[in-house]
N, C-alpha and C positions, 0 to 999 in steps of 0.2 A: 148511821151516826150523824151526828152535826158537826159543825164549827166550834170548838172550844172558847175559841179569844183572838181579839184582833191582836198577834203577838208582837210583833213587827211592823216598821214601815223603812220605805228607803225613796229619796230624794236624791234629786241632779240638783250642782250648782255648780256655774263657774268659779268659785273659789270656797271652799267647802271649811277654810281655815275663817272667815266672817262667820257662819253657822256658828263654827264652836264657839268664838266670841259669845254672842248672842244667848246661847243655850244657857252656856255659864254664869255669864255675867248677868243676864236678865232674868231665863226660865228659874235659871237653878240647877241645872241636870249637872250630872257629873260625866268627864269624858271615863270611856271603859277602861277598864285596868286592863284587860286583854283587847287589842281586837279581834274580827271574827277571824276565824282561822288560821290566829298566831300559835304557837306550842307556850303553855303555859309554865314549861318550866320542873323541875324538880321538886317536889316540897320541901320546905326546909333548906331548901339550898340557896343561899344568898349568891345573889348574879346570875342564877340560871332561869328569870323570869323571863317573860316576854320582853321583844325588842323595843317594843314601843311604849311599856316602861311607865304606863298609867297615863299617858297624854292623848290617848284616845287616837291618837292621827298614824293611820297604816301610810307603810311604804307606797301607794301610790296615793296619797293624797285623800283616802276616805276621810273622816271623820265619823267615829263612834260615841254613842252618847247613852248614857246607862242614869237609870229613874228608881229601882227598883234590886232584888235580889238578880234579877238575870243579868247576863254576863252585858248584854247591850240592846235597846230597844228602837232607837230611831239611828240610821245611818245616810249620812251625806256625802254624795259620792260625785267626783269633779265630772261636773257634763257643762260645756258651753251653749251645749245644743238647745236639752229636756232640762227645763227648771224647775219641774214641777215634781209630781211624783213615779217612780221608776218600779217599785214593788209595795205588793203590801201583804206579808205575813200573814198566814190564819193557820191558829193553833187546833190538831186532831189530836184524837186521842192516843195511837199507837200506830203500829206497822199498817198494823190489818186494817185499822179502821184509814191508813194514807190509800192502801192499796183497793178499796174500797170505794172513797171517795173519786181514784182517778178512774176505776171503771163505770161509776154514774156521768162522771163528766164527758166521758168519750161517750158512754149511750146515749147521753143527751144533745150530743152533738158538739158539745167543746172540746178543742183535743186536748189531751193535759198527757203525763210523760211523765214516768219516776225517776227522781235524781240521781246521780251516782254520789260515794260518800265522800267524795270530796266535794261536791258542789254543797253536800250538806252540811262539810266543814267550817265551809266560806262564810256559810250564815250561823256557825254556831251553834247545829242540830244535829239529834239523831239521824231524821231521814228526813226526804223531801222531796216535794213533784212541784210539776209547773202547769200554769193552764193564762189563760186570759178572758176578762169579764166581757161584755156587749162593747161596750165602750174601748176596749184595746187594752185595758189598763193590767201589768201582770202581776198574776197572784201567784203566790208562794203560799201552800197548804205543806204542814212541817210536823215533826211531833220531838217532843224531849230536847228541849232546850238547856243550853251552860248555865247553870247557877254559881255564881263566886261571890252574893252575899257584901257584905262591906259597902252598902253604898252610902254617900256619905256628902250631903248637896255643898257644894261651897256656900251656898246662902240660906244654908237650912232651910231647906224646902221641902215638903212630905210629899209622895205623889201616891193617887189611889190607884192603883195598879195591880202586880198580882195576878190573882185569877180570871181580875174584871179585864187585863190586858192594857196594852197604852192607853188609850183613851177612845174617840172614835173618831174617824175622817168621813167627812162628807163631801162626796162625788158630784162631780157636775156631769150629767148624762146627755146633753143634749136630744137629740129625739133617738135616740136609745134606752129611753128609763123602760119601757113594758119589758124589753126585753129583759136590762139588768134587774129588774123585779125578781123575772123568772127566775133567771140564775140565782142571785142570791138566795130567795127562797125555796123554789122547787126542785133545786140542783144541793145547793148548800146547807140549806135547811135554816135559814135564819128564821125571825118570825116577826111579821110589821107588830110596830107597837103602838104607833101613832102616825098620824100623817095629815097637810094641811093642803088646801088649794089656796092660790094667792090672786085668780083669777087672769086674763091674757093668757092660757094655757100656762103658768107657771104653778111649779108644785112642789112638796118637800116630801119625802118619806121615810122613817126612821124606823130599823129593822137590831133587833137584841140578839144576841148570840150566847149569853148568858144572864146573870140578875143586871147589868145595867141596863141602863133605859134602851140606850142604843151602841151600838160598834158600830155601825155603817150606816149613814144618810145616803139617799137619791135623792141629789134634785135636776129641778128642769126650771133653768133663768134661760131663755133665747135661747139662743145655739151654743152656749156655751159647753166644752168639757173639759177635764181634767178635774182636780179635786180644790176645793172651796175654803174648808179651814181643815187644821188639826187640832181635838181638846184634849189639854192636860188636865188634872181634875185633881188638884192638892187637898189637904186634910184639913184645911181652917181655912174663914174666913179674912185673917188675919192674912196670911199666905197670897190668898187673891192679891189683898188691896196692897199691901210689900212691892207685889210684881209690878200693879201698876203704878205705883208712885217711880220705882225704875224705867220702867217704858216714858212715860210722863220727864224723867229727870232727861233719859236717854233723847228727847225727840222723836220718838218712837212714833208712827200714825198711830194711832187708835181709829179702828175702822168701824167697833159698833161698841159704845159707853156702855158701862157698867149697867149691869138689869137681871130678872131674872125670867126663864124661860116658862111658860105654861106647860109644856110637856111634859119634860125630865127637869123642872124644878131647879135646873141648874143655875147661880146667881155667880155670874162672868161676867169678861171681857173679850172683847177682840182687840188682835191687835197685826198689822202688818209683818211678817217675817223678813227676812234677805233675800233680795229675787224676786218676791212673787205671793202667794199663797199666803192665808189669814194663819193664825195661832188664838185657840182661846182656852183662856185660862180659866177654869171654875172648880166652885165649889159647892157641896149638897147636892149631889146627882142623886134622882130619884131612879130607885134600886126594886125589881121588879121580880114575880116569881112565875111561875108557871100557869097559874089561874089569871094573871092580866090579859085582857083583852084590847083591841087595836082601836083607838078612838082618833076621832078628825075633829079638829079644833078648829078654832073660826078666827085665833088671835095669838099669834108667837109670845106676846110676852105678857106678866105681871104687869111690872115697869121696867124701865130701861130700854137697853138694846138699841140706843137711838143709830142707826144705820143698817138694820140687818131686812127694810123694806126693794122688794125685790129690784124699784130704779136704783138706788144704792149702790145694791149689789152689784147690778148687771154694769154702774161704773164703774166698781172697783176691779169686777174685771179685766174689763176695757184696760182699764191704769195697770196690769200686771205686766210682766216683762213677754215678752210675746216666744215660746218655744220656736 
C-alpha cells in the first residue's frame, strides 16, 4: 500500500498564540472546536464540550487550526528551540496497511514503532506509528482521522483539501535528497511527478501521493535543511488575491510575487510566516491520475514568482530565525 495524504503537519514556535493571529486573521483557517485529544463532550448536552471551547488553544499552549471537515490539520506547538517543523502526518489506509507499512520501514532499515492509543489520541487518530525521514525530520504514518464537519473560515476562505490533504510542504535536504528520494519512494511509495535542476548542484523534486501534483517537494539549495514553504490551495482566484491584499495591508514580506508555476500550474504567492518558514497560498493545482508521467522542466514558472531563483532562496534562508 502507499501513502494516502499528507494529513497533518506540526510546527515549533516560541509563542504559538502569533501563529493563531496570523492563521485567522491572514490565511483564513479556523482555530479547532476540539483540540487534539480533548474529550468531546456529550451530545446534545450543553456545557459538556471540550474545555477549550472552540479557541483552538490546548492547556499547554498548542494551537490547533482546522481548514477542512477534520477535527484539525496544522498544529503549533510552544518550542523556543525548533521553529520549524516538528512532525508531518501521512494518511494510510487502515490497521493493516499501518502495520504493514512499519514492517517495510524497519526492512528497509528505518526503525519506525506503532503507537499506543493514547499517543493516537493526542493526534486525533485511530492508530499510529512513528519513523524518521533521511533528513531527521518525524513522520507520523496514522490512519482514521476525527471528523467534526462545521468548519467555518472567519474570512470565508475555501481550502482544497480533503482527500488531496493540507496541501504540500517542501523539504530542504541538504546532501541527503538520494537518500530521502528513496525513502519516500521506495519505502513509502510516493511517485516523482516532476522535477528540475537549477544548476551549482541545486535541484527540486516533486513526488504525488494522490491526484495532486504533489504532497511532498525535495530540494537541495546549499546546505540547507528543514522545510522551505507550506501550500494552502483555496477554491478561487479571488481567494488568492483577498489574502494577499491582507498580507500586503498587514506588512507581511512577500518572499516570491504572485505567478504561476509550469509544473503544477499553480498561480500563487509566498509569503513569510512567524518565526521562519515560507506559506503559499495558490490556486488551480494541476490535478493528476495514474497514467502521468515524471517530466524535468527547464523553467519554474509561466510568469511571476519573482523570488523563488535559488540566490533568493538560499537568502531567505540565511534571514530565517536560526533553530
Amino acid at each position: 500500500m502507499s501513502i494516502r495524504s499528507l494529513g497533518y503537519v506540526g510546527f515549533g514556535a516560541p509563542d504559538p498564540a502569533v501563529w493563531l493571529e496570523y492563521a485567522t486573521r491572514i490565511i483564513g483557517l479556523m482555530p479547532a472546536r476540539a483540540c487534539a485529544g480533548e474529550d468531546w463532550g456529550i451530545p446534545m448536552v450543553p456545557g459538556s464540550g471540550p474545555a477549550s471551547a472552540g479557541s483552538g488553544v490546548a492547556d499547554d499552549g498548542t494551537v490547533y487550526l482546522k481548514m477542512d471537515d477534520w477535527q484539525w490539520r496544522i498544529a503549533i506547538h510552544p518550542d523556543a528551540e525548533n521553529r520549524g517543523i516538528k512532525y508531518i502526518g501521512l494518511e494510510v489506509e487502515d490497521q493493516i496497511d499501518l502495520e504493514e507499512q512499519v514492517a517495510k520501514l524497519n526492512e528497509a532499515g528505518f526503525p519506525a514503532e506503532l503507537g499506543t492509543q493514547a499517543q493516537a489520541q493526542a493526534r486525533s487518530v485511530t492508530g499510529i506509528a512513528f519513523t524518521r525521514d533521511p533528513s531527521g525530520n518525524a513522520i507520523e504514518l496514522f490512519y482514521g482521522p476525527v471528523l467534526d464537519r462545521k468548519f467555518a473560515s472567519p474570512l470565508g476562505m475555501e481550502f482544497l483539501a480533503g482527500p488531496f490533504g493540507v496541501g504540500h510542504v517542501n523539504l530542504l535536504t541538504s546532501d541527503h535528497l538520494e537518500d530521502a528520494q528513496n525513502f519516500y519512494t521506495r519505502v513509502l511509495g510516493f511517485k516523482l511527478s516532476d522535477y528540475i535542476h537549477f544548476g551549482g548542484g541545486n535541484v527540486a523534486n516533486f513526488y504525488a501521493c494522490n491526484a495532486r501534483h504533489h504532497s511532498v517537494g525535495l530540494l537541495k539549495v546549499g546546505g540547507a535543511i528543514g522545510i522551505h514553504h507550506l501550500m494552502l490551495e483555496v477554491t478561487s482566484v479571488d481567494m488568492v488575491l483577498q489574502c494577499l491584499e491582507r498580507v500586503n495591508d498587514a506588512g507581511i514580506a512577500i518572499t516570491s510575487t504572485l505567478g504561476r508555476h509550469v509544473n503544477d500550474n499553480m498561480l500563487s504567492f509566498y509569503m513569510r510566516s512567524p518565526f521562519g518558514f515560507e506559506v503559499e497560498i495558490g490556486f488551480d493545482g494541476r490535478l493528476i491520475d495514474k497514467d502521468w508521467t515524471a517530466n524535468q522542466f527547464v523553467e519554474g514558472d509561466i510568469w511571476g514568482h519573482r523570488g523563488l531563483d535559488p540566490e533568493t532562496i538560499a537568502r531567505n534562508i540565511a534571514a530565517m530565525p536560526q533553530t
